[in-house]
N, CA, C and O atoms as a GROMACS GRO file, in nm:
protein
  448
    1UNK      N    1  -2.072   2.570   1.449
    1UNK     CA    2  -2.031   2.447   1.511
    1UNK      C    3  -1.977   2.353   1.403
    1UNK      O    4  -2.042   2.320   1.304
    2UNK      N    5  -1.849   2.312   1.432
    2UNK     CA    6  -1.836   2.182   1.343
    2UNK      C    7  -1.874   2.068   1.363
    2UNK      O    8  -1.898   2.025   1.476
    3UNK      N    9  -1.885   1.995   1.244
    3UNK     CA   10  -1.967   1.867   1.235
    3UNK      C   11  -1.852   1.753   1.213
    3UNK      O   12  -1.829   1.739   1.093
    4UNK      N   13  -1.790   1.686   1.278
    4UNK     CA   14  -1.717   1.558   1.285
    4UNK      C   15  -1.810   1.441   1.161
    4UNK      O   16  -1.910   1.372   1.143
    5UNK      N   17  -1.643   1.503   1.084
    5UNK     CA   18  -1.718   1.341   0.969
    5UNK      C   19  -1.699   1.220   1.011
    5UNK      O   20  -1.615   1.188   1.095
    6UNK      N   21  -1.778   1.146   0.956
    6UNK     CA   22  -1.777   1.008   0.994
    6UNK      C   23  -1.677   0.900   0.864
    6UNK      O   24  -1.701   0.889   0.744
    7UNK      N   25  -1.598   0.854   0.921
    7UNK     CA   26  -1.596   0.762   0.812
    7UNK      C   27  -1.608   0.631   0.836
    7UNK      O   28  -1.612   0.594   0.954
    8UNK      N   29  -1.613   0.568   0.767
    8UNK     CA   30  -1.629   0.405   0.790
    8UNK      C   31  -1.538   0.282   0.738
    8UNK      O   32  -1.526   0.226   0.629
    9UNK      N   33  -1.482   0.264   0.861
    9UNK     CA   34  -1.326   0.155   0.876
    9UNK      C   35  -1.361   0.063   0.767
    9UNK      O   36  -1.297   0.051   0.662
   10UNK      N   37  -1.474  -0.005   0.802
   10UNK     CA   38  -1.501  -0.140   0.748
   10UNK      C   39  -1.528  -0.145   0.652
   10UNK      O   40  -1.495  -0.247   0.590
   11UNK      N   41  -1.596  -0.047   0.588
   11UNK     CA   42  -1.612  -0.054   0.431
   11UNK      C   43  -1.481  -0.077   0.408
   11UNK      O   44  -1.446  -0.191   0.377
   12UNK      N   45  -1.376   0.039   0.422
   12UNK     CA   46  -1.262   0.051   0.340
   12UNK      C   47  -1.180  -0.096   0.335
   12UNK      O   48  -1.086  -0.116   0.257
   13UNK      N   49  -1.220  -0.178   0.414
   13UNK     CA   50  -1.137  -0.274   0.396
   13UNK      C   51  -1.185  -0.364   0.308
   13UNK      O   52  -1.106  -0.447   0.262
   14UNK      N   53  -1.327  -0.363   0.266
   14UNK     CA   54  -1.384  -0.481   0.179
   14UNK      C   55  -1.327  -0.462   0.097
   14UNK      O   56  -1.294  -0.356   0.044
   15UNK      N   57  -1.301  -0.605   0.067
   15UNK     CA   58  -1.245  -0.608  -0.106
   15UNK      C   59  -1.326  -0.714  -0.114
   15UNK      O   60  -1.380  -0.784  -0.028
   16UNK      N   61  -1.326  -0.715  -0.274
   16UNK     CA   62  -1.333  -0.840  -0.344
   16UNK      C   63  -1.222  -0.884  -0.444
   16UNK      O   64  -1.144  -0.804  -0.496
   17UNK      N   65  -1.226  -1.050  -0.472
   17UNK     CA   66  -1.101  -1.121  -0.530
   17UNK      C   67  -1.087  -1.046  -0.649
   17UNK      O   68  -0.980  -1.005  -0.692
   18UNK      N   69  -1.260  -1.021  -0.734
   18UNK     CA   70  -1.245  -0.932  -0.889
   18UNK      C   71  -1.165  -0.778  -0.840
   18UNK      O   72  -1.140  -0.684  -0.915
   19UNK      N   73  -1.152  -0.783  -0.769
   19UNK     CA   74  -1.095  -0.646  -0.762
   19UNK      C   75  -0.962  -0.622  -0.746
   19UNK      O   76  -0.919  -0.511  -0.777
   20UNK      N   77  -0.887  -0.710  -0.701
   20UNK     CA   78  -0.793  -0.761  -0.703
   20UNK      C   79  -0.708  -0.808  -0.836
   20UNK      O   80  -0.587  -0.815  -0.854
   21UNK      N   81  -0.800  -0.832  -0.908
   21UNK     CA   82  -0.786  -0.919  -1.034
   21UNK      C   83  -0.778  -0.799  -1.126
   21UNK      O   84  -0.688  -0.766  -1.203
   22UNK      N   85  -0.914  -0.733  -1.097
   22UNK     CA   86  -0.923  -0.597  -1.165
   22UNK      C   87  -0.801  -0.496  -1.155
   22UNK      O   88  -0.753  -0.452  -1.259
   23UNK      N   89  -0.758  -0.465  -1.052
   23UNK     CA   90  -0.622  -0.392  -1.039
   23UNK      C   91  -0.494  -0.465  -1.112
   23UNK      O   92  -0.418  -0.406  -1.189
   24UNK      N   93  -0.486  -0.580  -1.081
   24UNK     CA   94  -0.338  -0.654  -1.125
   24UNK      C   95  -0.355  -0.636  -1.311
   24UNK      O   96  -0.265  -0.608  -1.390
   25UNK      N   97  -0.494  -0.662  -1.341
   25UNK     CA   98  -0.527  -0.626  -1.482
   25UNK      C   99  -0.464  -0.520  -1.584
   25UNK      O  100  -0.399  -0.519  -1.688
   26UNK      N  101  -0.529  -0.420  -1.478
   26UNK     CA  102  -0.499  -0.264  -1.504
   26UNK      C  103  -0.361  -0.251  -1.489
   26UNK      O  104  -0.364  -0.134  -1.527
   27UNK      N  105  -0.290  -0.262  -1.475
   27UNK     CA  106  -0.167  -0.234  -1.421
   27UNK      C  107  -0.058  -0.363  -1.543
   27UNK      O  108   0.022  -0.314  -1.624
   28UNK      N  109  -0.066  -0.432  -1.538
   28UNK     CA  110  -0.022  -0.537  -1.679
   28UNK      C  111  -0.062  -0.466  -1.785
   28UNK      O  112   0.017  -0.468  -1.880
   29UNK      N  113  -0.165  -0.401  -1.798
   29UNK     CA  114  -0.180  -0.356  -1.948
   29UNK      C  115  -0.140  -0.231  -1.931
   29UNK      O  116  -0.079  -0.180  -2.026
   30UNK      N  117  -0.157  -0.164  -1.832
   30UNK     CA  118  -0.070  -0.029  -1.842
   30UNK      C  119   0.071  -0.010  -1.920
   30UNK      O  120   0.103   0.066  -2.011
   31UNK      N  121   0.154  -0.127  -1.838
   31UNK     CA  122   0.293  -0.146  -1.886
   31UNK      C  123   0.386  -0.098  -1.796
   31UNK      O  124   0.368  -0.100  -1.675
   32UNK      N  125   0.514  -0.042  -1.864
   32UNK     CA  126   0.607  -0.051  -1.778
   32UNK      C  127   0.596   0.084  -1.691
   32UNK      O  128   0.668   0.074  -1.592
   33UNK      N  129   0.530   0.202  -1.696
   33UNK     CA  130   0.520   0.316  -1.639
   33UNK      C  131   0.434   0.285  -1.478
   33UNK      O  132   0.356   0.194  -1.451
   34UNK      N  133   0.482   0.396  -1.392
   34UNK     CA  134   0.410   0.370  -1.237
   34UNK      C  135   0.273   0.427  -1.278
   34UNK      O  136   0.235   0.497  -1.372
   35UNK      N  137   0.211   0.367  -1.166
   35UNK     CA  138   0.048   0.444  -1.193
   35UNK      C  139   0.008   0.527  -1.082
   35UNK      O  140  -0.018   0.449  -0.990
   36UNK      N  141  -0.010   0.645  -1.045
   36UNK     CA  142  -0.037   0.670  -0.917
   36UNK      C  143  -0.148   0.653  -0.875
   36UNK      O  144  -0.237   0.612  -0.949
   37UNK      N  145  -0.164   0.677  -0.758
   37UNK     CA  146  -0.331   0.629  -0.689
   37UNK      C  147  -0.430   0.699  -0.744
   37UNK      O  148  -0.525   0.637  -0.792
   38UNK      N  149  -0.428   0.836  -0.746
   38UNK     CA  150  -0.506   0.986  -0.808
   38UNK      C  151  -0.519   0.852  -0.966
   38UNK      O  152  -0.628   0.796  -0.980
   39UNK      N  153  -0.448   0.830  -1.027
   39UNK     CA  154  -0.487   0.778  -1.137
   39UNK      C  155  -0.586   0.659  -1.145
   39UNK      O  156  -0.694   0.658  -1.204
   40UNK      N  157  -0.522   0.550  -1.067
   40UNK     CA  158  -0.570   0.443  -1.049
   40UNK      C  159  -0.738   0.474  -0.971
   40UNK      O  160  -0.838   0.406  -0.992
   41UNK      N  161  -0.729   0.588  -0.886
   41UNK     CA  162  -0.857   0.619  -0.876
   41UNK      C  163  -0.995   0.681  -0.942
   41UNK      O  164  -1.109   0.686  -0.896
   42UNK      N  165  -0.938   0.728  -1.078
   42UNK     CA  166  -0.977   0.799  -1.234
   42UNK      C  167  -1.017   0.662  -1.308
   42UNK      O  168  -1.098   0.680  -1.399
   43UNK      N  169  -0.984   0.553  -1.291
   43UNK     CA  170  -0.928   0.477  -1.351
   43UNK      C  171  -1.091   0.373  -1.342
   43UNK      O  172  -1.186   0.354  -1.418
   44UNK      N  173  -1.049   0.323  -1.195
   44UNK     CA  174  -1.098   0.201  -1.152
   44UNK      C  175  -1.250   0.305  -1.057
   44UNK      O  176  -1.368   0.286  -1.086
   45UNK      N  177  -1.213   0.383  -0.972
   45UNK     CA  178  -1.283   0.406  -0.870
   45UNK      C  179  -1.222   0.378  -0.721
   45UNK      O  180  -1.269   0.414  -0.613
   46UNK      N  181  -1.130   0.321  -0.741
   46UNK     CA  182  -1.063   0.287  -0.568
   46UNK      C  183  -0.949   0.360  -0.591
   46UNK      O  184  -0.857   0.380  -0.670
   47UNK      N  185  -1.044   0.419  -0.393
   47UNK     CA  186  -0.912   0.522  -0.359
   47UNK      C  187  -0.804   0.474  -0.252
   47UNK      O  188  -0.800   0.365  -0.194
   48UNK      N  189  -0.728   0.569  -0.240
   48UNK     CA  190  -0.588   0.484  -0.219
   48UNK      C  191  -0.594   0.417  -0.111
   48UNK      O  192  -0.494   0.345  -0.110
   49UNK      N  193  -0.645   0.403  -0.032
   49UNK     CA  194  -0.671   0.342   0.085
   49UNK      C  195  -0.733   0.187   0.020
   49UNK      O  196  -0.710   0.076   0.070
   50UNK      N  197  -0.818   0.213  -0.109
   50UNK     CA  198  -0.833   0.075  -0.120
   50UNK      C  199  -0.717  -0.007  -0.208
   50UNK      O  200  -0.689  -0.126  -0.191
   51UNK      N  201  -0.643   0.102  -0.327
   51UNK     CA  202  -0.574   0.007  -0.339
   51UNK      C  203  -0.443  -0.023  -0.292
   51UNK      O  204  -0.354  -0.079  -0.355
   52UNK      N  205  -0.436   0.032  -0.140
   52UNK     CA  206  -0.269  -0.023  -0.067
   52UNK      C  207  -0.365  -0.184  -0.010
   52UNK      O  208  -0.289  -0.279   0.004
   53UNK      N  209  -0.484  -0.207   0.012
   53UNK     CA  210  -0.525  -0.322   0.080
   53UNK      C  211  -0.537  -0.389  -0.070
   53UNK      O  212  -0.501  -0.506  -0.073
   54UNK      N  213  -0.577  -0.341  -0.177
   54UNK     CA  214  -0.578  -0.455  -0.323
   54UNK      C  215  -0.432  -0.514  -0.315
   54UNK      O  216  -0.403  -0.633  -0.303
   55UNK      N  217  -0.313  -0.370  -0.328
   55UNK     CA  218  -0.202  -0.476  -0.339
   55UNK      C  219  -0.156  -0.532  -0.224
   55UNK      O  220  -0.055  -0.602  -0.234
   56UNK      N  221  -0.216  -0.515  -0.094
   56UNK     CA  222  -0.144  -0.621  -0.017
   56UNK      C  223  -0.179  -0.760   0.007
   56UNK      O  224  -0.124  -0.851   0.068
   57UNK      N  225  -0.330  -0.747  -0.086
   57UNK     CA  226  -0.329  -0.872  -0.095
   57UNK      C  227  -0.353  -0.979  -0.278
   57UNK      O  228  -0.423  -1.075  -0.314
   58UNK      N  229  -0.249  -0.888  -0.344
   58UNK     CA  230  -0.213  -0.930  -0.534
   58UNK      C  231  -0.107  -1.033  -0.483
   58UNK      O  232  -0.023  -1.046  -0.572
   59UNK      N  233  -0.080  -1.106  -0.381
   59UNK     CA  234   0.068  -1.177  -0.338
   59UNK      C  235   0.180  -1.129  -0.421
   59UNK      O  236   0.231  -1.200  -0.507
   60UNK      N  237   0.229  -0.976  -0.388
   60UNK     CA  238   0.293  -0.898  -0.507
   60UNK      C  239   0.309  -0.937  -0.646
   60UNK      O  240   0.413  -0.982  -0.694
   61UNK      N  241   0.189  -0.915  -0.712
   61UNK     CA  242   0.162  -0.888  -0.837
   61UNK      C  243   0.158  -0.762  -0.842
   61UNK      O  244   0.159  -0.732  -0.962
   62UNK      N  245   0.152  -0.648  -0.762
   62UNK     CA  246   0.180  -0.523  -0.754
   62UNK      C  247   0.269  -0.511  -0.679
   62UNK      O  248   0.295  -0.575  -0.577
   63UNK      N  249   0.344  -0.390  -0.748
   63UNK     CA  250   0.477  -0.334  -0.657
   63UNK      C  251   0.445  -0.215  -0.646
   63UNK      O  252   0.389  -0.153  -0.736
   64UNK      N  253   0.488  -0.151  -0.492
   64UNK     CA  254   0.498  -0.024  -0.424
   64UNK      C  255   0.532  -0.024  -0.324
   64UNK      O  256   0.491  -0.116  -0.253
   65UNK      N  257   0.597   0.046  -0.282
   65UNK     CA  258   0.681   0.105  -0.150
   65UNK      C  259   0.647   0.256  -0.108
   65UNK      O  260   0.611   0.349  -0.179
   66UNK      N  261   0.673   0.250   0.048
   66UNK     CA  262   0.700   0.406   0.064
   66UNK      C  263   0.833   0.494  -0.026
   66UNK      O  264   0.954   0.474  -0.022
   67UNK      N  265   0.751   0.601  -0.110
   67UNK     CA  266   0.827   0.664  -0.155
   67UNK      C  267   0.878   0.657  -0.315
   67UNK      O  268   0.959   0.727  -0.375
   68UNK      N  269   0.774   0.514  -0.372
   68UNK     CA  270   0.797   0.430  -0.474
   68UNK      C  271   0.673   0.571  -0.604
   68UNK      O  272   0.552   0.585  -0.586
   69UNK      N  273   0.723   0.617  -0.673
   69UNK     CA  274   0.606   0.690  -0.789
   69UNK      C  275   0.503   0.659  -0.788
   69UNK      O  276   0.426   0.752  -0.813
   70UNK      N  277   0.434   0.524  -0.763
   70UNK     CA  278   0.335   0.472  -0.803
   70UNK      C  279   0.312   0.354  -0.802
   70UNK      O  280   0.420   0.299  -0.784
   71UNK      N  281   0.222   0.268  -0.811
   71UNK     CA  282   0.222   0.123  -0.879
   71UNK      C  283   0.258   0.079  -0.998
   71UNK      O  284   0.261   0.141  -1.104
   72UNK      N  285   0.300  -0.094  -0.962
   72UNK     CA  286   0.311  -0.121  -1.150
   72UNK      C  287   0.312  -0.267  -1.108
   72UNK      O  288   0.336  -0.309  -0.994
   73UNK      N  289   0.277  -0.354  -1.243
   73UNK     CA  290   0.297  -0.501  -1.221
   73UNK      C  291   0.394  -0.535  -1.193
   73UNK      O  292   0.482  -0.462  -1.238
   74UNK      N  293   0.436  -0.630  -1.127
   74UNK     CA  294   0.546  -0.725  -1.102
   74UNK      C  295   0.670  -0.708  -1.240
   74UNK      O  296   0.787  -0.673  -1.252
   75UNK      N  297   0.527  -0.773  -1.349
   75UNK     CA  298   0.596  -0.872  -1.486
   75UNK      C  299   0.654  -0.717  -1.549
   75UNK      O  300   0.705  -0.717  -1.661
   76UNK      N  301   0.645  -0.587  -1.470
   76UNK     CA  302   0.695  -0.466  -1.584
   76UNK      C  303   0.827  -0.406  -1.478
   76UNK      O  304   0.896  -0.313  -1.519
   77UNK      N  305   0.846  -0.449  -1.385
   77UNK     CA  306   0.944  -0.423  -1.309
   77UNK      C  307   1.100  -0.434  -1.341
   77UNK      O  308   1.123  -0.551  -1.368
   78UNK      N  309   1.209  -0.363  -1.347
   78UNK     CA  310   1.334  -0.433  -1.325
   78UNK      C  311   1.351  -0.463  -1.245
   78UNK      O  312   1.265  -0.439  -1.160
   79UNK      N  313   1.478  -0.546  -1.201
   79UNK     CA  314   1.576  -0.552  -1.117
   79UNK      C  315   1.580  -0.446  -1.037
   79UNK      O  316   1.559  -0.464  -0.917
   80UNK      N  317   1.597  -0.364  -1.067
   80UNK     CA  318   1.704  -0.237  -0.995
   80UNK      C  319   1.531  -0.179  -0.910
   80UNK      O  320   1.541  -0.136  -0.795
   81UNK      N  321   1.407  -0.182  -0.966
   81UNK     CA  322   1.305  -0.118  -0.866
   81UNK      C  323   1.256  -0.273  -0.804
   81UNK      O  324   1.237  -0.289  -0.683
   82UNK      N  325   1.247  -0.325  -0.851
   82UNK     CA  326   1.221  -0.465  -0.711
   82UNK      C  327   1.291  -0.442  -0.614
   82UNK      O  328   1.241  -0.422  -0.504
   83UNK      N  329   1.465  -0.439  -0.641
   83UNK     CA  330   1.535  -0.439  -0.504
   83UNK      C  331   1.506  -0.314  -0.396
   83UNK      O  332   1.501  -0.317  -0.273
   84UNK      N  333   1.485  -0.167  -0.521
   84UNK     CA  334   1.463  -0.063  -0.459
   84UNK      C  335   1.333  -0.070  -0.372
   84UNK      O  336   1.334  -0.020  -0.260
   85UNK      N  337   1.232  -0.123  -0.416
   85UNK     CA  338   1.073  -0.126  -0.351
   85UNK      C  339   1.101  -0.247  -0.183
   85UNK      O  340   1.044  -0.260  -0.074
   86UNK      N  341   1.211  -0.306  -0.249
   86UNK     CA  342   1.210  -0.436  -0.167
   86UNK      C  343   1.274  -0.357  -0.027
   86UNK      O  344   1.238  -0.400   0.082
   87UNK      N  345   1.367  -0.246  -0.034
   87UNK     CA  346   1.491  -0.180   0.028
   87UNK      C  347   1.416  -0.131   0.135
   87UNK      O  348   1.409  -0.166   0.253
   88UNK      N  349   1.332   0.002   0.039
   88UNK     CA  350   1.264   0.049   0.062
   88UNK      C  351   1.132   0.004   0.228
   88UNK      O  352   1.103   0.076   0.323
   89UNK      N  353   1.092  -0.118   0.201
   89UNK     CA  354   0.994  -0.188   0.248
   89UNK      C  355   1.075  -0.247   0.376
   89UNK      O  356   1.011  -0.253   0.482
   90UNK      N  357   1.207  -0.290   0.377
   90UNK     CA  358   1.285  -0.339   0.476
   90UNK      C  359   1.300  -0.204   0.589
   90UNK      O  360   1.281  -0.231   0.707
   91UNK      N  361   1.334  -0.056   0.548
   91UNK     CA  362   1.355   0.062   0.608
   91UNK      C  363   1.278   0.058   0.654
   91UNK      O  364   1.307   0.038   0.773
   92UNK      N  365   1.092   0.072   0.628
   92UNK     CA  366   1.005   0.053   0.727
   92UNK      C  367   0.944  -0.054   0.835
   92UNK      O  368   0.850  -0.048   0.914
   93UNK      N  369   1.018  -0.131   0.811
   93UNK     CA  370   1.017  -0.279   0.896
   93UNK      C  371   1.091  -0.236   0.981
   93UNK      O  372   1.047  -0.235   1.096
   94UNK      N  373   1.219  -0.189   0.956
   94UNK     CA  374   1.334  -0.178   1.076
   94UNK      C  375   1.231  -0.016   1.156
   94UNK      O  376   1.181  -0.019   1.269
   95UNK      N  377   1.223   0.110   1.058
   95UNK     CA  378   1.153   0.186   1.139
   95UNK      C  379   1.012   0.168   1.252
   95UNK      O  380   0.988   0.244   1.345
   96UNK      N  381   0.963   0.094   1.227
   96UNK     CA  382   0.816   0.032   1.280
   96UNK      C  383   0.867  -0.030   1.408
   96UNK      O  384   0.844   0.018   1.518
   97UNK      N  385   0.952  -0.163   1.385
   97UNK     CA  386   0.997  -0.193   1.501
   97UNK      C  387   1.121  -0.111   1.591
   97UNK      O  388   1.166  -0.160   1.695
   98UNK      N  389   1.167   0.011   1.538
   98UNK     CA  390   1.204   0.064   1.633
   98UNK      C  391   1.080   0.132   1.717
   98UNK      O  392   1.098   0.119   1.838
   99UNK      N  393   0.993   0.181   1.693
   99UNK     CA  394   0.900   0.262   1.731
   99UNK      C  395   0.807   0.177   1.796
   99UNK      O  396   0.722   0.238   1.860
  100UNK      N  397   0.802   0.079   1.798
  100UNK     CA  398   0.751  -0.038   1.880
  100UNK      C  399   0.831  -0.104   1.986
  100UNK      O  400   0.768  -0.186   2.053
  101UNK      N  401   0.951  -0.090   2.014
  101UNK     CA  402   1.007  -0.090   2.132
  101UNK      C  403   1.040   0.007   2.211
  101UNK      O  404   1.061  -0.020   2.330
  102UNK      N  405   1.052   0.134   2.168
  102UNK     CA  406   1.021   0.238   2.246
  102UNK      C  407   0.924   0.270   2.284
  102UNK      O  408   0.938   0.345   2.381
  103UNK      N  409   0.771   0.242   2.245
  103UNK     CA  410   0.617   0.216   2.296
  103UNK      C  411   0.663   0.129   2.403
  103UNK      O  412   0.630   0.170   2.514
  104UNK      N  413   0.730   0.021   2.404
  104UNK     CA  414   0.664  -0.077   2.465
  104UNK      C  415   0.757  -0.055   2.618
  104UNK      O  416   0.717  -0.088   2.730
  105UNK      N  417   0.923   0.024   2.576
  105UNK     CA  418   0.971   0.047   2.677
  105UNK      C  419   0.854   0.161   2.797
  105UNK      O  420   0.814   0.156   2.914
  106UNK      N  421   0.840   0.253   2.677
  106UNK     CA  422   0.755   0.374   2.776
  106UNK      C  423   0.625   0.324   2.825
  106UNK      O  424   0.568   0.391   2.911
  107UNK      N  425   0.560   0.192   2.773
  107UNK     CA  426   0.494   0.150   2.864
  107UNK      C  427   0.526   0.062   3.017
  107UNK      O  428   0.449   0.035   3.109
  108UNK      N  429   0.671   0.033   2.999
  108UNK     CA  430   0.712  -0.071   3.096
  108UNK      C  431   0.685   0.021   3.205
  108UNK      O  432   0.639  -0.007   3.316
  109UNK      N  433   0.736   0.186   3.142
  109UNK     CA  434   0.815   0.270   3.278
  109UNK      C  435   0.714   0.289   3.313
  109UNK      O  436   0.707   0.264   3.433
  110UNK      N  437   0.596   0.333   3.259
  110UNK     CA  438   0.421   0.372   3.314
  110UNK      C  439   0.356   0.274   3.376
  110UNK      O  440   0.265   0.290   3.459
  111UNK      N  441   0.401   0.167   3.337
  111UNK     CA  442   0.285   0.055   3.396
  111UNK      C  443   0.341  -0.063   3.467
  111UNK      O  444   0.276  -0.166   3.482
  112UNK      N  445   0.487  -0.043   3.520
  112UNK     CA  446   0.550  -0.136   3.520
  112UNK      C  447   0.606  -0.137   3.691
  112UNK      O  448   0.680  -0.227   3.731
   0.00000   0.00000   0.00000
């Protein structure tokens, strides 16, 4: 028989501000190279689930995107990967809300 793991939502979302602080840290002294999560999780102890919620809330002091190598500070960024991370981040805005009006159409037709 299999046994259904459990995991737990709410932990994963706690953060704390030092941790936050702690990541933006790590990542300034790293320098200009991406860090991946597998690393950052060698690193610090938070896994990637915690740190996509650290950087979403560094008020981008971290940069990453879908599709982006890794993390890195802001202050080690060019031009050319800001706009790319930034591009990047717009594609899934436009993808999300397509996929949210087609939910919402196929709910009209079901419930409507």
């Amino acid at each position: 028989m299999n046994e259904q793991r459990h995991f737990d939502f709410a932990a994963a979302s706690v953060v704390e501000a030092s941790e936050v602080d702690a990541l933006c840290l790590y990542l300034l002294n790293r320098g200009a190279e991406w860090t991946t999560a597998k690393e950052l999780e060698a690193a610090l102890g938070f896994n990637d689930r915690k740190v996509r919620k650290l950087k979403s809330l560094s008020r981008n002091r971290i940069v990453s995107a879908p599709g982006c190598p890794g993390y890195k500070h802001f202050q080690h960024c060019t031009v050319a990967e800001i706009n790319e991370a930034a591009a990047r981040r717009l594609s899934q805005i436009r993808a999300m809300g397509s996929d949210y009006i087609a939910l919402r159409k196929l709910a009209h037709s079901l419930l409507g």
